[in-house]
PDB file as gemmi writes it, atoms N, CA and C in Angstrom:
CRYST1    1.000    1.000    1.000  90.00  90.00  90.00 P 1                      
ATOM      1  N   UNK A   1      10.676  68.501 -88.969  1.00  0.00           N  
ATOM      2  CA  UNK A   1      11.568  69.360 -88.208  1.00  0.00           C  
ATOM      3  C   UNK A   1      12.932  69.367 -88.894  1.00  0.00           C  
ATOM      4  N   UNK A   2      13.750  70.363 -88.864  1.00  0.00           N  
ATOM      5  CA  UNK A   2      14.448  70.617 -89.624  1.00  0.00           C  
ATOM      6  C   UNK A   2      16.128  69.814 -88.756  1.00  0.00           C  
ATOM      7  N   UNK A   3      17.100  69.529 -89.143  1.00  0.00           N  
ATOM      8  CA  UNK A   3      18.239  69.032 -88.711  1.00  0.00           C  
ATOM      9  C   UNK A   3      19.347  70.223 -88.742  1.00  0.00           C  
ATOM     10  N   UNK A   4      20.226  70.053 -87.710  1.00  0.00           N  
ATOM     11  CA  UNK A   4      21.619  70.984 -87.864  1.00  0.00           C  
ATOM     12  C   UNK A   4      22.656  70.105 -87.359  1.00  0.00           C  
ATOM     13  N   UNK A   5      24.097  70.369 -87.836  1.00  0.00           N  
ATOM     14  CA  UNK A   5      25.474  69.711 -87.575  1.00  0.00           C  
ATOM     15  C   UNK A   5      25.923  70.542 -86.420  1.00  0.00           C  
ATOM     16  N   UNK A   6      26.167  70.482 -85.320  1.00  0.00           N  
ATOM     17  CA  UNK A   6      26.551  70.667 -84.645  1.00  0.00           C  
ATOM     18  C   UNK A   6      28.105  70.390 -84.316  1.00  0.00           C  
ATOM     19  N   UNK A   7      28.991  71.230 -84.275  1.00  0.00           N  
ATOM     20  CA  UNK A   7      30.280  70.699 -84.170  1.00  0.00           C  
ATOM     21  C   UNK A   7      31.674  71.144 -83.353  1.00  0.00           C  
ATOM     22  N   UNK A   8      32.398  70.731 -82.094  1.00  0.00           N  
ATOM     23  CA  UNK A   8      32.351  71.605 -81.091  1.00  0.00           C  
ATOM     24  C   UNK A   8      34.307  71.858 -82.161  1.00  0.00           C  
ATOM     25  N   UNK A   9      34.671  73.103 -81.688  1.00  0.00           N  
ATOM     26  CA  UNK A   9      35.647  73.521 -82.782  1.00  0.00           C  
ATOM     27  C   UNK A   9      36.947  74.641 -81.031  1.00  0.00           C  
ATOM     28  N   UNK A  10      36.152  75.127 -80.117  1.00  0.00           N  
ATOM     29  CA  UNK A  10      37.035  74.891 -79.118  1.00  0.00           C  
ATOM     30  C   UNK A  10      37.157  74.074 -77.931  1.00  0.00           C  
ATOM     31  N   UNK A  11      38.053  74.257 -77.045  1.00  0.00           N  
ATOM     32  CA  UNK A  11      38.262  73.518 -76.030  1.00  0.00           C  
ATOM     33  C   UNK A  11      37.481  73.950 -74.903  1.00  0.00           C  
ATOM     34  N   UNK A  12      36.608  72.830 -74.171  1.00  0.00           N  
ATOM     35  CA  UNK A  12      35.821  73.251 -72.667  1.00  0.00           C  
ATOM     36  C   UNK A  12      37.101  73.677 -71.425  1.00  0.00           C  
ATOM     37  N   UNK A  13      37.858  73.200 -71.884  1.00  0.00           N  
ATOM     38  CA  UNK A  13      39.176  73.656 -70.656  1.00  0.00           C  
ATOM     39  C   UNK A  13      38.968  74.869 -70.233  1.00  0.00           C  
ATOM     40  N   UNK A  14      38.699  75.076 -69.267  1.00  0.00           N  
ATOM     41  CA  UNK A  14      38.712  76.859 -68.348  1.00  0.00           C  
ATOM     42  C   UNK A  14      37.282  77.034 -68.700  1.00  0.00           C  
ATOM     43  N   UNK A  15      36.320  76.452 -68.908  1.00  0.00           N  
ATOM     44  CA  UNK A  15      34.955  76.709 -69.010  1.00  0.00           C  
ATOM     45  C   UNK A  15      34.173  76.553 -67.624  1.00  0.00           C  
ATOM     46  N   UNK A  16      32.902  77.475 -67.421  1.00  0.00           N  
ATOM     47  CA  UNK A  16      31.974  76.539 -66.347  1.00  0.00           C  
ATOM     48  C   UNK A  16      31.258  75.753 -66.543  1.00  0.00           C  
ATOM     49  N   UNK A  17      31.633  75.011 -65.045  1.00  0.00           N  
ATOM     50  CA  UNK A  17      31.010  74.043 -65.515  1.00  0.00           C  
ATOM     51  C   UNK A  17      29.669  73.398 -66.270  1.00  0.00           C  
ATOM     52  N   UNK A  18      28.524  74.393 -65.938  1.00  0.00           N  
ATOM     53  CA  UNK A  18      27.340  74.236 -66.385  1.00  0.00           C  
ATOM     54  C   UNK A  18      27.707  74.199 -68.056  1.00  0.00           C  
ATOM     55  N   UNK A  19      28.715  74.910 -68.714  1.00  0.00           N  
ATOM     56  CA  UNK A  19      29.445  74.751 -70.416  1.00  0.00           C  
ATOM     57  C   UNK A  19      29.184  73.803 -70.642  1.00  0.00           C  
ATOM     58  N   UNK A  20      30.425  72.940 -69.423  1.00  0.00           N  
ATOM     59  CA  UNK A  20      30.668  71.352 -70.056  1.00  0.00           C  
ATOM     60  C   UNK A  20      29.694  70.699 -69.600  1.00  0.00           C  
ATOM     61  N   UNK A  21      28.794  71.012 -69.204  1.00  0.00           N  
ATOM     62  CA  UNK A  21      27.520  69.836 -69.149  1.00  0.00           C  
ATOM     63  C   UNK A  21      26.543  70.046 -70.118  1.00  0.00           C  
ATOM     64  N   UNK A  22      26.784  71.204 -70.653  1.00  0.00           N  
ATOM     65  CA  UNK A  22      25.600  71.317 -71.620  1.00  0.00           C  
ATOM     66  C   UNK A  22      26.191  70.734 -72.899  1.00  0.00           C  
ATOM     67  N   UNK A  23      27.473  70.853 -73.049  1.00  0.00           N  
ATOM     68  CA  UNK A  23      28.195  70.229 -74.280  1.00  0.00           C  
ATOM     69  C   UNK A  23      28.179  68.738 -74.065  1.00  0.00           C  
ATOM     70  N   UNK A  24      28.467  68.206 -72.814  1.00  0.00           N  
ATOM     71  CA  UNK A  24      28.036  66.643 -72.531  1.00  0.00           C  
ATOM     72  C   UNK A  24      26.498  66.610 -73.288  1.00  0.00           C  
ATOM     73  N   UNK A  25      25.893  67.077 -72.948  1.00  0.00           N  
ATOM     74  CA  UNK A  25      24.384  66.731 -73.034  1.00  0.00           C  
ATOM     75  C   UNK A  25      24.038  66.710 -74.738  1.00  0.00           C  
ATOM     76  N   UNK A  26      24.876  67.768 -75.583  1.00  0.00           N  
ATOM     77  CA  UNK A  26      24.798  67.845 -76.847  1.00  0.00           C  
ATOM     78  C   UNK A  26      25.423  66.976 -77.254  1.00  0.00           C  
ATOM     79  N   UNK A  27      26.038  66.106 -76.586  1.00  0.00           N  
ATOM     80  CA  UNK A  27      27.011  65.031 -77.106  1.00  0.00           C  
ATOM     81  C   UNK A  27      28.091  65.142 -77.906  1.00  0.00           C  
ATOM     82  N   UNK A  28      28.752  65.879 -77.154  1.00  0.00           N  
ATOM     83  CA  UNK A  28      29.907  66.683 -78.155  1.00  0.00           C  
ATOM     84  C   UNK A  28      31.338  66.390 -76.707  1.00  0.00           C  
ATOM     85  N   UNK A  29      32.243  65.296 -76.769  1.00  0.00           N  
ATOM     86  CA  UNK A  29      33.004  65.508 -75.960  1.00  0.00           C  
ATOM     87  C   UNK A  29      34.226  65.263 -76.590  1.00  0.00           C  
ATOM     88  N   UNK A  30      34.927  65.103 -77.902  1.00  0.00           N  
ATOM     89  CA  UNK A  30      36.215  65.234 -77.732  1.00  0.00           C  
ATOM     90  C   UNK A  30      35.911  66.740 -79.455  1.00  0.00           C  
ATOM     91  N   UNK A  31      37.181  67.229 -79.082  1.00  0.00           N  
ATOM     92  CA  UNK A  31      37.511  68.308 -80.255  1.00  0.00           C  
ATOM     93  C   UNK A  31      36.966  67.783 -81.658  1.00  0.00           C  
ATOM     94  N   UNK A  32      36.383  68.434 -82.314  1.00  0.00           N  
ATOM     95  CA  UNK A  32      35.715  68.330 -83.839  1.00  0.00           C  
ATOM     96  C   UNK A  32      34.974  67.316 -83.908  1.00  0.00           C  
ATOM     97  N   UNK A  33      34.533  66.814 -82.686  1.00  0.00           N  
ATOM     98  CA  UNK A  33      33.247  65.780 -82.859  1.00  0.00           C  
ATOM     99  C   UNK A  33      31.954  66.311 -83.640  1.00  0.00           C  
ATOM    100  N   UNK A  34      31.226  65.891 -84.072  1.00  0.00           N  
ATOM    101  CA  UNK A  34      29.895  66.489 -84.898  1.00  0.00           C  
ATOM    102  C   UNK A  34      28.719  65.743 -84.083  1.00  0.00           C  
ATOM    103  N   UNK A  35      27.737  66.532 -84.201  1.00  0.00           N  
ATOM    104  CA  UNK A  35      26.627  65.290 -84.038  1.00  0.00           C  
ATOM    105  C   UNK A  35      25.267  66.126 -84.773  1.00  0.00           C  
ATOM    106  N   UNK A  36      24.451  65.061 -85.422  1.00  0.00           N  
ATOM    107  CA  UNK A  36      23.423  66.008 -86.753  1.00  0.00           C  
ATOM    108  C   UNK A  36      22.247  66.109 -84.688  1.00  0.00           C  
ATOM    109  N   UNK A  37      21.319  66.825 -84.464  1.00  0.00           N  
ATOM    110  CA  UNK A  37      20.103  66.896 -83.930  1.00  0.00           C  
ATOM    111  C   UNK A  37      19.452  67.443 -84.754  1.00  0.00           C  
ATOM    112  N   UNK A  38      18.123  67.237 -84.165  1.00  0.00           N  
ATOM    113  CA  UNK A  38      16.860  68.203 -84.481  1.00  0.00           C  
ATOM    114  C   UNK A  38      16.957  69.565 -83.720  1.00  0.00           C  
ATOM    115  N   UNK A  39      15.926  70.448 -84.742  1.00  0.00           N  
ATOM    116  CA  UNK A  39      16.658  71.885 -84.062  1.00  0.00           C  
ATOM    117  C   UNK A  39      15.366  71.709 -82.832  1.00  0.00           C  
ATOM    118  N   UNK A  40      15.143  70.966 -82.160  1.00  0.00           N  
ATOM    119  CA  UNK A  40      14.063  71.708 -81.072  1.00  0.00           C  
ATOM    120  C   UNK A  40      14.476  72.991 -80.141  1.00  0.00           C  
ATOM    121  N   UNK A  41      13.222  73.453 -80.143  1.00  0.00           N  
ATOM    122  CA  UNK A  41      13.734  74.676 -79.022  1.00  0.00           C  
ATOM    123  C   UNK A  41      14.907  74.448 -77.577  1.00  0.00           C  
ATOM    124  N   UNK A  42      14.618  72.905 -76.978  1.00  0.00           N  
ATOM    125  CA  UNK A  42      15.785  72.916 -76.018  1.00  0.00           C  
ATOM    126  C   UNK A  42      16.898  72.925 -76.426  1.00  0.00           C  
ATOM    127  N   UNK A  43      16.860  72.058 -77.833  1.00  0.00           N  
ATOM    128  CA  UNK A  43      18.581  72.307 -78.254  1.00  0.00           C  
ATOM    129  C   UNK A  43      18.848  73.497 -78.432  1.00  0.00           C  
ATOM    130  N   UNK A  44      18.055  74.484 -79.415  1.00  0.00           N  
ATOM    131  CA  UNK A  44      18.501  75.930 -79.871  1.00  0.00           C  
ATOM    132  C   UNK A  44      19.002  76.460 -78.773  1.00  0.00           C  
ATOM    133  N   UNK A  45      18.165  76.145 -77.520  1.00  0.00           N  
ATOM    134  CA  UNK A  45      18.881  76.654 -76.137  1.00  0.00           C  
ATOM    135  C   UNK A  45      19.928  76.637 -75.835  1.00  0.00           C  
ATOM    136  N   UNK A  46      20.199  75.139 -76.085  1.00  0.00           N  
ATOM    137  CA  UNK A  46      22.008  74.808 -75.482  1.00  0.00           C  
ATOM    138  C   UNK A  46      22.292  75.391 -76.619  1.00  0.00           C  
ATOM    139  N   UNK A  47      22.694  75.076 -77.715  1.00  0.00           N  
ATOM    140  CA  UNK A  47      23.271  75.869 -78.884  1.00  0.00           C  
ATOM    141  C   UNK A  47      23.753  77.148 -78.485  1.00  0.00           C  
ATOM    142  N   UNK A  48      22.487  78.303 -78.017  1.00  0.00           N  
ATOM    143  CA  UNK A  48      23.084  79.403 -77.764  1.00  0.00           C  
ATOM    144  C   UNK A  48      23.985  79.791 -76.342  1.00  0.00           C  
ATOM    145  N   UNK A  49      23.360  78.859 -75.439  1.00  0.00           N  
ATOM    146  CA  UNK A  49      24.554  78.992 -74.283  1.00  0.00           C  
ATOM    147  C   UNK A  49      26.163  78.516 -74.897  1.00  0.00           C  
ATOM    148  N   UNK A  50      26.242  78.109 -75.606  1.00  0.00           N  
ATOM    149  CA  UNK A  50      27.638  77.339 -76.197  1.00  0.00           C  
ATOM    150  C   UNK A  50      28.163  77.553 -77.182  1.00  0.00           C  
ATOM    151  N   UNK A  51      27.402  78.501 -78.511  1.00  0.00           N  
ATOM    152  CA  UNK A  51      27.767  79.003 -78.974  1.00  0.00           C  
ATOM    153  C   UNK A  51      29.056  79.169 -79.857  1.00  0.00           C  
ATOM    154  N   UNK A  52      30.014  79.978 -78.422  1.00  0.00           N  
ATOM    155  CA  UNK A  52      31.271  80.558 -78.863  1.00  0.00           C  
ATOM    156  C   UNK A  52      32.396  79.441 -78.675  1.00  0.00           C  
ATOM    157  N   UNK A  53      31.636  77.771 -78.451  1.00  0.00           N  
ATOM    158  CA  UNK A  53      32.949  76.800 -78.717  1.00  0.00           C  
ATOM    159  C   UNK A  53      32.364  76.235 -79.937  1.00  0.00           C  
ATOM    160  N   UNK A  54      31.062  76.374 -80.115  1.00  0.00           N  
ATOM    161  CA  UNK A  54      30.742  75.652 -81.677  1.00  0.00           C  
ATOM    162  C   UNK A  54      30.330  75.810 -82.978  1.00  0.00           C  
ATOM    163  N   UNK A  55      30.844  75.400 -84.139  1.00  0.00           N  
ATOM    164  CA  UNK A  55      29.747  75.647 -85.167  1.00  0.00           C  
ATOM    165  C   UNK A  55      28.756  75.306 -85.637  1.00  0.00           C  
ATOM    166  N   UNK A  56      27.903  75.946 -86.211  1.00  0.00           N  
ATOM    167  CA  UNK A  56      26.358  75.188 -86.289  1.00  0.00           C  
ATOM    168  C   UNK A  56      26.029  75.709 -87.866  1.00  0.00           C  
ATOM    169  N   UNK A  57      25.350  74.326 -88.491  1.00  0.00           N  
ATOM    170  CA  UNK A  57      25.359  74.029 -90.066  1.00  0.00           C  
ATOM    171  C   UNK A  57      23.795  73.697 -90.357  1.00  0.00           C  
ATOM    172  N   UNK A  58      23.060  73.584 -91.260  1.00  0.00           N  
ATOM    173  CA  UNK A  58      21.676  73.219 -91.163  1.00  0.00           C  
ATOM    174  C   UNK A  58      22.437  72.176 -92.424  1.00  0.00           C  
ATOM    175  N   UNK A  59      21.592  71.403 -92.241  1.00  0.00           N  
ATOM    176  CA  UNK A  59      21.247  69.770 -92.737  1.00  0.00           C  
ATOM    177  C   UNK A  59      20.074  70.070 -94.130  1.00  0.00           C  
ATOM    178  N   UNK A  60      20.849  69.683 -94.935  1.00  0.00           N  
ATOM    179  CA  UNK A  60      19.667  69.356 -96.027  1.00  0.00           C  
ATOM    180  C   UNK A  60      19.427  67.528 -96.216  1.00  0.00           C  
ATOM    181  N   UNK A  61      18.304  67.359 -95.633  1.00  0.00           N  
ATOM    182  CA  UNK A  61      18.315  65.925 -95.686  1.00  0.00           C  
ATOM    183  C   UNK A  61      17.401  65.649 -96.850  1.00  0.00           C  
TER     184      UNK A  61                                                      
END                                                                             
């Protein structure tokens, strides 16, 4: 399975809440944190609900 960098680049401030729980859950809680996952389909999920606070990189491991 393939890996991506995940990396949150705005602020959850003024977000709903269901945002910041899905960004909790990606493990992303302070500004420019990274974290590598696997791309499974639930992540791609959160990924796309969240999107427009993060960037997303694929991993050559």
């Amino acid at each position: 399975m393939k890996k991506i960098r995940i990396t949150l680049v705005k602020s959850p401030i003024d977000r709903p809440e269901r945002q910041k729980l899905t960004l909790q859950a990606l493990g992303l809680n302070k500004m420019n944190a990274s974290k590598e996952v696997e791309a499974t389909p639930q992540i791609l999920g959160m990924v796309r609900k969240v999107e427009h606070m993060i960037t997303v990189e694929e991993v050559n491991a």
